[in-house]
C-alpha positions in Angstrom: 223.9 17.3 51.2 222.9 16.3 54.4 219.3 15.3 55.9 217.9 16.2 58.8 214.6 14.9 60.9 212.3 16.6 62.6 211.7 15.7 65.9 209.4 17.3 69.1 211.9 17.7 72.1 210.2 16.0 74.9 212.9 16.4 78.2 216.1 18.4 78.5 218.9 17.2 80.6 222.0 19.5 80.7 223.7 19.2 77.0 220.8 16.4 75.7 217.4 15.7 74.9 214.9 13.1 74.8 212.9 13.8 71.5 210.3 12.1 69.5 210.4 11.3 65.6 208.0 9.9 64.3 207.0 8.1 67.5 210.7 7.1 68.2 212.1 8.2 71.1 216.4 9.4 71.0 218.4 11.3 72.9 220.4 13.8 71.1 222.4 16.6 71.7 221.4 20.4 71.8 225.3 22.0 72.5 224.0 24.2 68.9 220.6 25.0 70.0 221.3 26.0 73.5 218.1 27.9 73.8 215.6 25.3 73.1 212.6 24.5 74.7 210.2 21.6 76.1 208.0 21.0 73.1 210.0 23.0 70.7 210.7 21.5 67.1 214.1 20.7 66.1 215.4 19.3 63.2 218.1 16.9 64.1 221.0 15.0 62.0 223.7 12.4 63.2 222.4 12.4 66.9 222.6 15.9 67.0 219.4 19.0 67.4 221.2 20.8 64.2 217.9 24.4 64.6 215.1 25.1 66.0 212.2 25.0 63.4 208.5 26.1 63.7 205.7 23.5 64.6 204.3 23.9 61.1 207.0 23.5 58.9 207.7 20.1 61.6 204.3 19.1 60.5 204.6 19.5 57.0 208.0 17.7 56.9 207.0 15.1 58.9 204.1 14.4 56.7 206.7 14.2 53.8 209.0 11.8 55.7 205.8 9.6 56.5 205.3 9.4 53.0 208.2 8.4 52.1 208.3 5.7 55.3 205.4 4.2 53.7 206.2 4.2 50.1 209.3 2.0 51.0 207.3 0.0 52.8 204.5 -0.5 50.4 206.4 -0.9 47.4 
């Protein structure tokens, strides 16, 4: 199984993007989402924008992955 981020695609540049998760900034690649958008969602694995996802399933999974974020940090 494989896991995938969301992250908020902040600048395109050709092939890449600069994208924010989690207020992290990366640059990935969007050669499988070709038609994506300046503050589209994307849910991105191994440095790569893997689908175009809506902004509130982003939110909902983001809260998730904060939760988790914390919880390793807290406990």
């Amino acid at each position: 199984m494989c896991v995938g981020v969301p992250a908020k695609v902040l600048h395109i540049d050709g092939f890449s993007a600069r994208v924010d998760v989690m207020g992290s900034q990366m640059d990935v690649g969007i050669i499988f989402v070709p038609e994506v958008k300046i503050g589209d969602y994307v849910i991105v694995h191994a440095g790569q924008a893997m689908s175009i996802i809506d902004e509130q399933y982003a939110k909902e999974s983001l809260e998730e992955w904060r939760k988790l974020v914390d919880a390793r940090r807290d406990g």
